[in-house]
C-alpha positions as CSV (number, residue, x, y, z in Angstrom):
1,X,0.0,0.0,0.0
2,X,1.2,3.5,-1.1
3,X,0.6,6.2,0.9
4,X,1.7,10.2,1.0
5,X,1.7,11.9,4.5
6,X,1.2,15.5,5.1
7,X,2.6,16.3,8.6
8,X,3.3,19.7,9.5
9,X,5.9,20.0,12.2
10,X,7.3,16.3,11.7
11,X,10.3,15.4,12.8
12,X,10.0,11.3,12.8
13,X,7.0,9.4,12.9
14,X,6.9,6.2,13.3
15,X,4.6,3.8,12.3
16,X,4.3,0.4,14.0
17,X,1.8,-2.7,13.0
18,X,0.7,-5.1,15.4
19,X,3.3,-7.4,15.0
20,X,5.9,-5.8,13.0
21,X,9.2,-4.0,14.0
22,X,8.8,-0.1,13.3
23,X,9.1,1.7,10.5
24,X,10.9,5.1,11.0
25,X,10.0,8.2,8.8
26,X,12.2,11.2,8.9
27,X,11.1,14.2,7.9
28,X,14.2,15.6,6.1
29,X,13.4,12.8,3.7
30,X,10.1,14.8,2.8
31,X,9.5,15.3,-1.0
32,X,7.3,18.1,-0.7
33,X,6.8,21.2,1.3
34,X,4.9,24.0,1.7
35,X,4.7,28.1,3.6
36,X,2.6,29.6,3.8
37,X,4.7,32.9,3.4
38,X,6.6,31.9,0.9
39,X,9.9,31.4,3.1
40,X,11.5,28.2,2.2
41,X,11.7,25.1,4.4
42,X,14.6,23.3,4.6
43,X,16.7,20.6,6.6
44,X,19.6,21.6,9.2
45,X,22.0,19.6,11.0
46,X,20.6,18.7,14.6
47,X,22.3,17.2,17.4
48,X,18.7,16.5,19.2
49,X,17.4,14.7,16.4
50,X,17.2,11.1,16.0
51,X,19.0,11.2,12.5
52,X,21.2,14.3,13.0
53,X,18.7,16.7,11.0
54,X,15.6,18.8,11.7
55,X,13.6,20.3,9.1
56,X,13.0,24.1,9.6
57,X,11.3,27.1,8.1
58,X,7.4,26.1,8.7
59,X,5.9,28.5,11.4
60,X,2.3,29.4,10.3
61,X,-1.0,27.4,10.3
62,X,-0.9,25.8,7.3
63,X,2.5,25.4,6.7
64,X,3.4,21.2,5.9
65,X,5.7,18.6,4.5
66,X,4.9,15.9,2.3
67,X,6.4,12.2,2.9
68,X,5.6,9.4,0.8
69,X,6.1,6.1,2.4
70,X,5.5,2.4,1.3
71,X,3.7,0.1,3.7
72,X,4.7,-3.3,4.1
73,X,1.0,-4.4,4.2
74,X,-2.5,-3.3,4.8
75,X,-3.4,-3.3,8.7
76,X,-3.4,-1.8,11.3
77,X,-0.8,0.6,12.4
78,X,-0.2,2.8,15.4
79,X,1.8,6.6,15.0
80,X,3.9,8.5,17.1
81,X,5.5,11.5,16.5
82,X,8.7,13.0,18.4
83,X,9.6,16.9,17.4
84,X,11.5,19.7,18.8
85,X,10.7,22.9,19.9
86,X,11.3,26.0,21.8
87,X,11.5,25.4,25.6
88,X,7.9,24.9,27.0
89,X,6.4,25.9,24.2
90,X,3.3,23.5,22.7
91,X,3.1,22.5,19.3
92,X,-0.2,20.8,17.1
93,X,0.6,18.5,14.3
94,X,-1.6,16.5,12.2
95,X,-0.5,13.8,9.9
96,X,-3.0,13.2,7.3
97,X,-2.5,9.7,5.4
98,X,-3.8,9.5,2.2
99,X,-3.8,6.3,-0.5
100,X,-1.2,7.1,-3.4
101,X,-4.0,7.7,-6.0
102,X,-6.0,10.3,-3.6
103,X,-8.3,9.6,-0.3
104,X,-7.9,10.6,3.1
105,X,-7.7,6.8,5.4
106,X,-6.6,8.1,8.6
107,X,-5.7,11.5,10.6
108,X,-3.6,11.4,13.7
109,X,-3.6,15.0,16.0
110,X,-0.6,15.4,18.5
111,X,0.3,18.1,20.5
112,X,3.5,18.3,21.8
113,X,5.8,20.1,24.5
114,X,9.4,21.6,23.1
115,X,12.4,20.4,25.2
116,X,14.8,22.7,23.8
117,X,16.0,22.8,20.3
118,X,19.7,21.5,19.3
């Protein structure tokens, strides 16, 4: 199964199925983006991270980066989402998965707490 996700704020998600070992997404592997002002996004070198890079440069509502990812099978699948912030400072993300040929299957909301960026 094909799928593109739309995550604004990602920095790895990973999805797990019930009885599979996870699969890890980072989000500096993202093949599309979008700002809503126009400013670009772009990946940095970050200690913090799990790869070594952050994406940066989405700040406004609306603001997102696409991922495409390839399933292993159809089933169930549970998401988390780990990002960095600002000290104390909340976050929303939504990941949106849709089927590679269009159609929304799933939305997952998080809200998340910075720990300090870097």
């Amino acid at each position: 199964m094909r799928t593109a996700i739309l995550v604004p704020a990602l920095v790895a998600l990973a999805a797990f199925a019930a009885t599979a070992e996870p699969i890890i997404i980072e989000a500096e592997d993202y093949v599309a983006s979008f700002n809503v002002g126009g400013d670009p996004i772009y990946v940095t070198a970050c200690s913090g991270a799990s790869g070594g890079f952050a994406v940066e440069g989405y700040d406004t509502i609306g603001d997102f980066i696409e991922l495409r990812v390839v399933l292993p099978m159809v089933g169930e699948y549970d998401d988390t989402l780990r990002s960095a912030g600002e000290l104390y400072e909340f976050s929303e993300h939504i990941a949106t998965f849709r089927y590679e040929g269009g159609g929304t299957f799933a939305h997952s909301y998080y809200t998340t707490m910075g720990y300090g960026i870097g």
